[in-house]
C-alpha positions in Angstrom: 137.5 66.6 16.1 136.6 64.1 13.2 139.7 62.9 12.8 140.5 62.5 16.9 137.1 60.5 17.0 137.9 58.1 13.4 141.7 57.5 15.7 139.7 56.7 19.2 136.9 54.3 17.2 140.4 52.8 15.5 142.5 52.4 18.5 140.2 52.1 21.4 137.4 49.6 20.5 139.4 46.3 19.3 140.5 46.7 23.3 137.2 47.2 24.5 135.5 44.5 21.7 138.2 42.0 23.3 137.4 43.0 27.2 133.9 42.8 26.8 134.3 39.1 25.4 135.4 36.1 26.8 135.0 32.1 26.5 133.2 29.6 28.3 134.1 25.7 28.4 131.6 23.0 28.4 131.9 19.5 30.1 129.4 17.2 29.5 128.0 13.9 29.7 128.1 12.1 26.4 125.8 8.4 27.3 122.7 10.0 26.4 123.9 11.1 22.7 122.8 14.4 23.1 126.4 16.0 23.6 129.8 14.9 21.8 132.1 15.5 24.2 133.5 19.5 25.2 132.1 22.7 23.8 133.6 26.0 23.6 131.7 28.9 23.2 132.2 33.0 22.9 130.2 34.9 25.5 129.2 38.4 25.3 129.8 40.2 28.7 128.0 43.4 27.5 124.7 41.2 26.9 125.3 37.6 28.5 124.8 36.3 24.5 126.7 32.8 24.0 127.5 31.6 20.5 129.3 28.4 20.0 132.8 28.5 18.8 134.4 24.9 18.4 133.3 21.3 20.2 136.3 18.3 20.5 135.0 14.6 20.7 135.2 13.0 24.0 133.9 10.3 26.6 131.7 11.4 29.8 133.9 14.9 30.3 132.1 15.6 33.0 134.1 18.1 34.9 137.5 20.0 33.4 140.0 22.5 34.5 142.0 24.9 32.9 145.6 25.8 33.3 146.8 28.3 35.0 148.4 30.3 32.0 144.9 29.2 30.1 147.1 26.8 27.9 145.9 23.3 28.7 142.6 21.5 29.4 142.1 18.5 31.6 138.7 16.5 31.4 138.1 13.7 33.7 136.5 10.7 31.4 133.6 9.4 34.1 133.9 6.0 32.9 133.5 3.1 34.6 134.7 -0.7 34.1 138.1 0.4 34.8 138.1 2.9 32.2 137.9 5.7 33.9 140.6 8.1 32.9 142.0 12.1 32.3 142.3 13.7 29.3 144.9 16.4 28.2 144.5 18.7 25.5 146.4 21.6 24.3 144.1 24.7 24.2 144.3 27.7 21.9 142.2 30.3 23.7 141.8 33.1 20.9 140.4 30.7 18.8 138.4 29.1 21.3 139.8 25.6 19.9 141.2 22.6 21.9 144.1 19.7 20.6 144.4 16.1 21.5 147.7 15.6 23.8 147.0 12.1 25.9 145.2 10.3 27.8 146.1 8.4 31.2 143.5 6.0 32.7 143.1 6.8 37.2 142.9 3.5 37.9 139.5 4.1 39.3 136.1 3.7 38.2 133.7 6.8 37.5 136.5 9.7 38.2 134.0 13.1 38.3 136.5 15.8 39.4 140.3 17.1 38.5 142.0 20.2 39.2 145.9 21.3 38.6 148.1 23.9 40.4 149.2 27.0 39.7 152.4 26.4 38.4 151.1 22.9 36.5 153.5 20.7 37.9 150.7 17.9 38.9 146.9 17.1 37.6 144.6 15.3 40.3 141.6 13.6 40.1 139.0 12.5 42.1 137.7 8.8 41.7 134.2 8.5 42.8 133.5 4.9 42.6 137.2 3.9 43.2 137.3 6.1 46.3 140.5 7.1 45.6 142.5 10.2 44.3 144.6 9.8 41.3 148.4 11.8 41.0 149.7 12.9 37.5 152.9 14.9 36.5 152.5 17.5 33.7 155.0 17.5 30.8 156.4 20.7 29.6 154.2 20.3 26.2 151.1 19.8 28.8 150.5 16.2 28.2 150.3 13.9 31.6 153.0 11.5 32.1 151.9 8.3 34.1 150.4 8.4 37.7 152.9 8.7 39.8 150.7 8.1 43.2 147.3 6.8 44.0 145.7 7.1 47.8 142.5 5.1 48.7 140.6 6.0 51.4 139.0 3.9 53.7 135.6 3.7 56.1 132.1 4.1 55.5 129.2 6.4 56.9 126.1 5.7 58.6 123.5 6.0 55.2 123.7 2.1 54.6 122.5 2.8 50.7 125.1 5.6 49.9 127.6 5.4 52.6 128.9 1.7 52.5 132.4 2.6 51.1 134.2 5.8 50.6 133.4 7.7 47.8 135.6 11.1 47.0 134.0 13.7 45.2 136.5 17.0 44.5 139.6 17.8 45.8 140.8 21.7 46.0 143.6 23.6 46.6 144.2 26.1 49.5 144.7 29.5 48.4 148.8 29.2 49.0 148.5 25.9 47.4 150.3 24.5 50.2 147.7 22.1 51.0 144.9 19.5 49.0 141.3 19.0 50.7 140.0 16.7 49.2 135.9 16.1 50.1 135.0 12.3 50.7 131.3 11.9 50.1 131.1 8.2 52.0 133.2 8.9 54.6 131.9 12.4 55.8 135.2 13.8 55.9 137.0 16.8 54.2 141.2 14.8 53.8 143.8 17.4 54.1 147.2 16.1 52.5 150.1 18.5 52.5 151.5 19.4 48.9 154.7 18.8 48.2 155.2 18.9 44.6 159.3 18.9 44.5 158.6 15.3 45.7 158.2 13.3 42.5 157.1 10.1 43.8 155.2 11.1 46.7 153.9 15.0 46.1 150.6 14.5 48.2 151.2 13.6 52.2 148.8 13.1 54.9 147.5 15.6 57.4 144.5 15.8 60.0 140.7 15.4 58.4 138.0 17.4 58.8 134.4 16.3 60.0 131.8 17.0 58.1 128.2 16.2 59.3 127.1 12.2 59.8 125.3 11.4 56.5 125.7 15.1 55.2 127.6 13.8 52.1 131.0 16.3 51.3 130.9 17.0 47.8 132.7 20.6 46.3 134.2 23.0 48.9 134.9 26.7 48.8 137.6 28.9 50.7 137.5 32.9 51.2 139.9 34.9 49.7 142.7 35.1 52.4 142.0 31.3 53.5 140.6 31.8 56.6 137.1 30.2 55.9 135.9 27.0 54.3 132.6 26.8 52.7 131.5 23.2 52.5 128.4 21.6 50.4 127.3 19.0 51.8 125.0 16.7 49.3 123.0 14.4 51.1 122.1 16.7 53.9 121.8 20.0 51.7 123.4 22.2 53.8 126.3 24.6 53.9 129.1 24.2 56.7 131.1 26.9 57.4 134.9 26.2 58.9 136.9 28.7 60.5 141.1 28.2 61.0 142.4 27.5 64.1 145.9 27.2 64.8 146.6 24.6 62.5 143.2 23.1 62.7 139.5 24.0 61.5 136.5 24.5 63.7 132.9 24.3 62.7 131.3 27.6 62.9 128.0 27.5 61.3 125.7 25.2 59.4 122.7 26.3 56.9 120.2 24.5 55.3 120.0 25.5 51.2 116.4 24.7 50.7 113.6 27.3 51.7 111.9 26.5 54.8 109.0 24.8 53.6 110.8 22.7 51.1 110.2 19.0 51.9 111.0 17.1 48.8 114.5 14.8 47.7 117.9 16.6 48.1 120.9 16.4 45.5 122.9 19.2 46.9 125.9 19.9 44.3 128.1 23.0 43.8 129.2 26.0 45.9 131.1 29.3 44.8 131.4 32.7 46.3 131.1 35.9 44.1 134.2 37.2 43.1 134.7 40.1 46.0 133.7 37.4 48.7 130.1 39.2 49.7 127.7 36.4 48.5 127.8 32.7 48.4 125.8 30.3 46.7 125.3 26.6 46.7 123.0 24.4 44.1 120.1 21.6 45.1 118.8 19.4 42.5 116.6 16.7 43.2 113.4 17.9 43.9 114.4 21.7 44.5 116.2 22.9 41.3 117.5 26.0 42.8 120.1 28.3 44.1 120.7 29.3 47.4 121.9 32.7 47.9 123.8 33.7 50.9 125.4 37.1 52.3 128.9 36.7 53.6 130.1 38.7 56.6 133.8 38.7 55.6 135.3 39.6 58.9 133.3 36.3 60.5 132.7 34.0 58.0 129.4 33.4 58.7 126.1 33.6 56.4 122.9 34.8 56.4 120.5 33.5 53.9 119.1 36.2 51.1 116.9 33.8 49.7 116.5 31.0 47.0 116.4 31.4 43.5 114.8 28.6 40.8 117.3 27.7 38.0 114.6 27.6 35.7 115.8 24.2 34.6 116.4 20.5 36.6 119.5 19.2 37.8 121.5 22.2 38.5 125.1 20.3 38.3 127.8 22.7 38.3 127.4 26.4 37.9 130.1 29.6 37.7 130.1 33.4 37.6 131.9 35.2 34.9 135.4 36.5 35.9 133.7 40.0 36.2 130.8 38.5 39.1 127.8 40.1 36.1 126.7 36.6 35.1 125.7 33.4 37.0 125.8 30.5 34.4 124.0 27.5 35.6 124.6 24.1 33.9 120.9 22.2 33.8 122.1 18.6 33.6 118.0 17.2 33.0 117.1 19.8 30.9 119.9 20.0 28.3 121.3 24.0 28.9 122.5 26.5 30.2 120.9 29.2 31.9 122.3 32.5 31.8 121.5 35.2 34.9 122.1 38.7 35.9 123.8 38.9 39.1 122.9 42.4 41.2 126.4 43.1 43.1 125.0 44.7 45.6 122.2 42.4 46.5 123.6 39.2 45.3 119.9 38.1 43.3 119.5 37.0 40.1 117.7 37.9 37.4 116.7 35.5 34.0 118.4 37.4 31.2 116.7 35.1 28.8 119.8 33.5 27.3 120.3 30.2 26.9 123.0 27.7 25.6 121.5 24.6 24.3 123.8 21.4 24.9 123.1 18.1 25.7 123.9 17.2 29.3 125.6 20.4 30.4 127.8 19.3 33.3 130.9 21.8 34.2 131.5 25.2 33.5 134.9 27.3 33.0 135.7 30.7 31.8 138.7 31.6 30.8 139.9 34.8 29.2 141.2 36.3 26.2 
């Protein structure tokens, strides 16, 4: 019985040790020189525990993405003065370390979001100022070869301070990949282009828009599971709008506020994910809130019902993620210079402080990946 026990305690718990591990990416914002650039750390899924592994230099990372086969990095550089660029870098995930490829600059100012598909033919980012998207092809090595198409939008919204030219916040992937939406802060409009990316020169082509609400902002967007439902944050309004497929179009279901109902101070609205088996939703407010709505999802209708809201015990509440097993909420606490680490109840959805914190300056985006 000894023996069988030594073999199990041999055998068995490297596998577990490794399962109940995994890493979490950093993007930050380096003006303030309180960050240098990307941060990698090793997070215990047993106890929610963080310790740094490795950090890479780098200019305004603000928001990254992660290859599909957890290879490559890509941080947007949110410069402005017509350096606004993407970064590539090769990423070795066991030792939580990242490599230098490239660099390309998105020929537009203050780029905040990027995102690559599955198969990483193509990188994209999102150019806030320059409101425009950015197109990039990926080498086999993972570096990005030069942009290969660029799409400004046009028009304005009726906020005269924030709407007087378009501004494009995120773009996203439908589940199939068969399609970019990409969410247009000054022009209150979710773009849909069709992806095509067997066309070298011209992988991104335009289809229908969707409306989002006059002066409501589109920043980050969700979609369930099997595609049927869009889950939009809207900044400047605060609210969530919910989209249901049509045909080939999108009808608006459903709009909820994120703040409490007594809440009457300045809105920052900012990131939006569902839990990982599509039963809860939750959407971030800065400004003057510095919380997390919590929604329950009826998955056969798509619509919400709000479970309540719950303080990030921190201010600016940028970007946020759940750990690939739904236990932990991570919040990123752009003001306050960490990362708050909660307890997510499954069945409920709520949250609860586990009392960890990562300590970074100007935490801005969040990625797990696995290993």
């Amino acid at each position: 019985m000894k023996l069988l026990t030594i073999y199990l305690l041999l055998t068995v718990s490297p596998i577990m040790l490794l399962a109940q591990h995994t890493r979490l990416l950093v993007g930050t914002y380096t003006q303030s020189g309180k960050s240098e650039g990307i941060y990698v750390y090793d997070v215990d899924l047993g106890t929610g525990e963080a310790t740094q592994v490795s950090s890479i230099a780098s200019e305004n990372p603000s928001f990254l993405a992660l290859s599909a086969d957890g290879k490559y990095v890509y941080a947007v550089n949110e410069n402005g003065d017509g350096k606004g660029a993407v970064s590539a870098y090769a990423y070795d995930n066991q030792a939580g370390t990242l490599t230098f490829l490239n660099r390309q600059l998105t020929l537009g100012d203050h780029p905040c979001h990027v995102t690559t598909d599955r198969e990483g033919t193509h990188v994209i980012v999102s150019n806030y100022s320059g409101g425009s998207i950015s197109v990039f092809p990926v080498g086999p090595a993972g570096s990005l070869g030069g942009m290969v198409q660029q799409i400004h939008h046009e028009g304005s919204g009726p906020d005269l301070q924030r709407q007087q030219a378009p501004h494009v916040h995120s773009a996203f992937f439908n589940p199939d990949e068969t399609q970019l939406f990409v969410q247009d802060l000054g022009t209150d409009k979710v773009n849909i282009y069709d992806f095509r990316p067997e066309e070298a020169a011209r992988p991104l082509a335009a289809a229908p828009f969707i409306a989002g609400t006059p002066g409501g902002g589109p920043r980050h967007l969700t979609f369930s599971a099997d595609g049927r439902f869009i889950y939009l944050v809207q900044e400047m309004a605060a609210t969530v709008a919910v989209y249901q497929q049509r045909g080939d179009g999108w009808e608006a279901i459903q709009e909820e506020p994120i703040n409490a109902a007594d809440f009457a101070g300045a809105d920052g609205a900012a990131d939006i994910k569902l839990s990982p088996d599509g039963k809860f939703l939750y959407a971030s407010n800065r400004g003057d809130a510095n919380t997390l709505a919590i929604y329950g999802v009826d998955t056969a209708s798509g619509k919400l019902t709000k479970v309540g809201n719950q303080s990030v015990l921190g201010r600016g509440p940028r970007n946020f993620t759940l750990s690939p097993d739904g236990k932990y909420l991570l919040v990123a606490n752009q003001q306050t210079d960490e990362v708050v680490v909660f307890e997510r109840d499954a069945a409920s959805g709520l949250l609860t402080d586990t009392g960890n914190r990562i300590t970074v300056g100007s935490p801005v985006c969040l990625v797990f990946s696995s290993y």
